[in-house]
MARPAVEX-641098 format. One record per residue (C-alpha): x, y, z; residue in three letters. Coordinates in steps of 0.02 Angstrom, whole numbers, padded with zeros to 5 digits, always signed. Layout:
BEGIN
XYZALA ...
END
This chain:
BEGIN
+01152+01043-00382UNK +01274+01122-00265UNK +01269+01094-00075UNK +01186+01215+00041UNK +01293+01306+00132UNK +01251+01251+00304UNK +01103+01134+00386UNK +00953+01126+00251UNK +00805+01218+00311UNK +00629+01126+00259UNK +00472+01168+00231UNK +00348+01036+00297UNK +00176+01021+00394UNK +00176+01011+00579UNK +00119+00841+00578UNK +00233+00769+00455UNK +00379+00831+00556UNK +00404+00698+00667UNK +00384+00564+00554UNK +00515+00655+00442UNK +00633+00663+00576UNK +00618+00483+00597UNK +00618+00419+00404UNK +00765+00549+00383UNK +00874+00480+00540UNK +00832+00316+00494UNK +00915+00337+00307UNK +01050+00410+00373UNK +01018+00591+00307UNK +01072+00746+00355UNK +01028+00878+00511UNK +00896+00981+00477UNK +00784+01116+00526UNK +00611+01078+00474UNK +00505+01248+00466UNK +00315+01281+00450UNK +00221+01431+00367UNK +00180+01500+00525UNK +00367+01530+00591UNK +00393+01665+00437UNK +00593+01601+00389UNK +00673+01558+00253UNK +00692+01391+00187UNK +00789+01297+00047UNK +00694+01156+00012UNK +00508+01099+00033UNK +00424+00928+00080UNK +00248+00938-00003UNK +00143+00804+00088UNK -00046+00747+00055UNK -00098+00833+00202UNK -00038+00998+00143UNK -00133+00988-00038UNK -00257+00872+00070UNK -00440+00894-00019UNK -00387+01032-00130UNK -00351+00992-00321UNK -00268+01088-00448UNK -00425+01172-00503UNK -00517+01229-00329UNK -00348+01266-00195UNK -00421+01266-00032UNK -00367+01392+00121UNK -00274+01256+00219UNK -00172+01231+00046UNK -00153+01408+00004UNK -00049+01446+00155UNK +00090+01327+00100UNK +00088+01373-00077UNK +00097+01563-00020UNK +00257+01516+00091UNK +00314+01424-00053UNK +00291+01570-00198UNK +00380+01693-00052UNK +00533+01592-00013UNK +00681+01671-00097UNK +00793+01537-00050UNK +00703+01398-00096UNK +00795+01263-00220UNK +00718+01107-00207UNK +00550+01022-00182UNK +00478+00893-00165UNK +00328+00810-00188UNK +00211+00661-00121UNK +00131+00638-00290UNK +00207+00567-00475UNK +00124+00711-00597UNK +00206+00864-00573UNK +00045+00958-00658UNK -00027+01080-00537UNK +00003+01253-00570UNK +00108+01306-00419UNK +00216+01153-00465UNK +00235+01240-00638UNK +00266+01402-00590UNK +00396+01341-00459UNK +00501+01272-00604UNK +00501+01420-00717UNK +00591+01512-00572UNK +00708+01401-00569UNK +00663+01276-00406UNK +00728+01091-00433UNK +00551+00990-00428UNK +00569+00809-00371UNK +00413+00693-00384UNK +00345+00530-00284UNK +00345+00423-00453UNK +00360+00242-00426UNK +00277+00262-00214UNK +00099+00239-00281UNK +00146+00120-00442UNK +00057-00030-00356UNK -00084+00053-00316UNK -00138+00136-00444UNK -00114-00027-00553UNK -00228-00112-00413UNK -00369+00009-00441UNK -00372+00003-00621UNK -00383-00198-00600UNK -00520-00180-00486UNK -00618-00053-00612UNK -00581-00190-00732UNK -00632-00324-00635UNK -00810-00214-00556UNK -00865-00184-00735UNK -00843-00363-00817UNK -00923-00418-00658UNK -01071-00318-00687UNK -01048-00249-00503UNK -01122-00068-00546UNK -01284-00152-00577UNK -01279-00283-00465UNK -01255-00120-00334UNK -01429-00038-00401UNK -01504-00201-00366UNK -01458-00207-00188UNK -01503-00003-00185UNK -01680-00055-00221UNK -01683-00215-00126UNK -01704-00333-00278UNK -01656-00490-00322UNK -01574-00490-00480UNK -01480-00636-00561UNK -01355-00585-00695UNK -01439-00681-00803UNK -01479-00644-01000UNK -01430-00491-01059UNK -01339-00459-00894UNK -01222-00644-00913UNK -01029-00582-00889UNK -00906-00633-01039UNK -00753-00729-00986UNK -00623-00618-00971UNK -00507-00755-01027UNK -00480-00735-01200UNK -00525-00542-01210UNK -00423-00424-01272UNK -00355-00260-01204UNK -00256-00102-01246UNK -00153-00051-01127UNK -00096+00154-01164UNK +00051+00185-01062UNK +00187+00056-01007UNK +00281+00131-00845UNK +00254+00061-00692UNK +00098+00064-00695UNK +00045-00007-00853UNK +00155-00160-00841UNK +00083-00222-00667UNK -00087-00197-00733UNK -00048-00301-00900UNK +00051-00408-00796UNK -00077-00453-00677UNK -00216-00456-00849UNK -00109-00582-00932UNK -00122-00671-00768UNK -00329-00666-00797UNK -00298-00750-00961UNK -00304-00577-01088UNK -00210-00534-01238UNK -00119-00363-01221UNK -00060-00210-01354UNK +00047-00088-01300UNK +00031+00076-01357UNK +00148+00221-01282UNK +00277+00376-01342UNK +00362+00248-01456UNK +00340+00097-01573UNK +00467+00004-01463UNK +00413-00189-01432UNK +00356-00248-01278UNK +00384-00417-01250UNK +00238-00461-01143UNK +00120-00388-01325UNK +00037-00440-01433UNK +00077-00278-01543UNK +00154-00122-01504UNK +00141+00048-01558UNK +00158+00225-01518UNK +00021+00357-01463UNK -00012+00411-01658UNK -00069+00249-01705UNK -00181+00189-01571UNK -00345+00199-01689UNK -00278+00064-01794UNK -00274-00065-01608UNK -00442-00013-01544UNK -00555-00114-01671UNK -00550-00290-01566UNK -00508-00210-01384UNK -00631-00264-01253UNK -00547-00141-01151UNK -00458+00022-01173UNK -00349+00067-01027UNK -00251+00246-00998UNK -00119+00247-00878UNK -00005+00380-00989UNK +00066+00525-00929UNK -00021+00706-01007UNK +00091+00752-01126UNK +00065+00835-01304UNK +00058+00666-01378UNK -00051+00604-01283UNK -00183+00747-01235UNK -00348+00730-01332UNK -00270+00548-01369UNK -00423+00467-01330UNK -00536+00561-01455UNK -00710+00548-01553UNK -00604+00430-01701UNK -00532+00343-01568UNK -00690+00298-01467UNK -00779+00269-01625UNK -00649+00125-01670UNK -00684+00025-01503UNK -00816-00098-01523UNK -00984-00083-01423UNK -00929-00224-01292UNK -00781-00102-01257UNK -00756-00035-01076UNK -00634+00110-01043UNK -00524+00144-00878UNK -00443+00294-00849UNK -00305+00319-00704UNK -00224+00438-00823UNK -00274+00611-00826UNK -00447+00686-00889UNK -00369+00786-01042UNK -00312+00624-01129UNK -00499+00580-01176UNK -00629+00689-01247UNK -00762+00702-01098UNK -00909+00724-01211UNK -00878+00606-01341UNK -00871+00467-01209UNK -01026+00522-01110UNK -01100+00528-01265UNK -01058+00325-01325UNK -01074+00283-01146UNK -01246+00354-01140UNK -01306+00286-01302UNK -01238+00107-01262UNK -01080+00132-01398UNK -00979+00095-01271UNK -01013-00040-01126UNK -00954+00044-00994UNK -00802+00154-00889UNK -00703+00148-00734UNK -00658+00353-00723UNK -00555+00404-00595UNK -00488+00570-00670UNK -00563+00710-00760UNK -00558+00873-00841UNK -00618+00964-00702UNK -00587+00901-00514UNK -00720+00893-00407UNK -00795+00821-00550UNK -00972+00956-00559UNK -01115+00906-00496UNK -01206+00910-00685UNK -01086+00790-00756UNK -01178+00658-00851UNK -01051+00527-00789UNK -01129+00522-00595UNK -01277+00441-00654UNK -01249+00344-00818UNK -01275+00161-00753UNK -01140+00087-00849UNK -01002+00212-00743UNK -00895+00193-00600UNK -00853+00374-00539UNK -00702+00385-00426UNK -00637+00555-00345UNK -00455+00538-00410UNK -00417+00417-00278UNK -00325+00282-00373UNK -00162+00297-00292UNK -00233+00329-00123UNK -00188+00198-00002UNK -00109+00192+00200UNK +00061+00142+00136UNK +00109+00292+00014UNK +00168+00416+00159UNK +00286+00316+00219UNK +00375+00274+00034UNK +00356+00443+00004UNK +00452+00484+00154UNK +00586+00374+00125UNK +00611+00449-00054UNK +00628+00620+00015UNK +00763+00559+00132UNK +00854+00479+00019UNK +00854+00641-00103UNK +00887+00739+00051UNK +01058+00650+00083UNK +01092+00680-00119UNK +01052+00854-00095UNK +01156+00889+00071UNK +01299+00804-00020UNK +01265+00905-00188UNK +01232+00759-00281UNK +01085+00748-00416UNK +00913+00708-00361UNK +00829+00572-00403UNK +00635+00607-00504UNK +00668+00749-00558UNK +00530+00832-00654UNK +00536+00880-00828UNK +00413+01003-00927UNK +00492+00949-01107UNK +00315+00921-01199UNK +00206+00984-01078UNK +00070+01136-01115UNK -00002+01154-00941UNK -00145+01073-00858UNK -00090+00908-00859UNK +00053+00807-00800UNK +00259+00856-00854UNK +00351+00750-00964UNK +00375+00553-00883UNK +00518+00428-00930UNK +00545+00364-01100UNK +00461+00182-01039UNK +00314+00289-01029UNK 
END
């Protein structure tokens, strides 16, 4: 990427712009002029923080949101943007990159957490805590007892789909617990820490003796629909599933369906098809579900790594050198996530 011309102009929120004037002094980057929507100028590059998308999602945009990704549609000179999360898959992202605007993601600043939450769906549903949680809703004393007794999660078995960041910490940290892992992600490439290892087109063939099926993939071609009726049908009834993924790479209805009719043991969902997940979605009140509002990665420590990658990308960019994360759309059809890393 060439080097502006003179002092990059950015696009942030008013109350990210002190904190970005401190994360970008403190890395050593550039001068700057940070902008907002309401000053009406130009600008050649874009900080997208959480508080600008805040409690929108890429389905329902909400007013607050609107007005930044109005400025950002209207810039003419914008080049570069970047943004606080790892999936590059909302529309305005999209349509930013088909006009030509370098995209840069957060991937890597939420790794952790994200890995953290998907253990703790893991651990909630082995630990029978969703119905240890009705219990205490109707003030009951209930011993998990008999049908209710936990397995040992020693010695169980799980399918991890997915092995960037995110997937090795949580198999990592499941080895730790005493499981067996598979691997299963774009290619057939080993991972050590497996068991097996295979790519997305053979999955089926892993799923017979999983005790857990975890997605923590990116939404690609390969892997939308990944997660389908054949595929749910291979798990075994004691299976759980956890997705941190994205809602397209499991078939909704086919899950509520084996959830519902105890085919399935249970599910740690904290993405879906459509976000705000509706109100008549059978998932709020099967008892074997943990609902989440796509909050997996949410945490007090991301703004501050996120931060720090922008600085670092805005020194690259101020010196003309290549950005770091870029996004790709190589495999990508919309509504889900761009093209990851190979390790993916």
């Amino acid at each position: 990427m060439r080097p502006p011309t003179e002092s990059p102009r950015v696009l942030c929120s008013p109350a990210e712009a002190p904190l970005l004037r401190a994360a970008i002094a403190q890395a050593g980057g550039p001068p700057c002029v940070l902008l907002h929507p309401e000053d009406g100028a130009d600008f050649d590059a874009a900080f997208v923080s959480r508080d600008i998308t805040g409690r929108s999602t890429k389905f329902e945009i909400l007013p607050d949101t609107r007005v930044y990704y109005d400025a950002l549609l209207r810039a003419p000179g914008l080049r570069w943007a970047h943004i606080h999360s790892s999936g590059a898959d909302r529309d305005i992202y999209l349509q930013l990159m088909a006009r030509g605007v370098t995209l840069t993601t957060s991937q890597g600043a939420t790794d952790a957490v994200v890995a953290q939450t998907a253990l703790a769906g893991i651990l909630a549903l082995a630990r029978r805590l969703p119905y240890l949680a009705r219990a205490q809703a109707d003030h009951a004393w209930r011993p998990l007892l008999e049908a209710e007794l936990p397995r040992d999660l020693a010695g169980q078995h799980a399918v991890i789909v997915g092995w960037g960041g995110i997937g090795q910490r949580i198999g990592q940290w499941l080895i730790s617990l005493g499981l067996t892992l598979d691997v299963v992600r774009h290619s057939d490439a080993r991972a050590p820490e497996a068991r097996r290892s295979a790519a997305y087109r053979d999955l089926p063939a892993l799923l017979p003796d999983a005790d857990w099926l975890v997605l923590a993939c990116p939404l690609t071609d390969a892997t939308r629909g990944l997660a389908g009726a054949a595929a749910l049908d291979a798990l075994p009834a004691r299976a759980c599933v956890v997705n941190v993924a994205r809602g397209h790479v499991i078939d909704e209805n086919a899950l509520a369906q084996r959830l519902a009719a105890k085919r399935l043991a249970g599910a740690f969902l904290d993405v879906f098809q459509h976000e705000p997940l509706p109100a008549g979605s059978p998932f709020w009140d099967l008892e074997n579900v943990i609902v989440t509002p796509h909050s997996a990665a949410f945490s007090d420590g991301n703004a501050a790594r996120v931060r720090a990658l922008f600085a670092r990308n805005l020194a690259r960019y101020a010196a003309g050198e290549p950005l770091l994360n870029v996004a790709r759309t190589q495999g990508f059809r919309g509504g889900g996530r761009p093209a990851m890393p190979p390790s993916l």
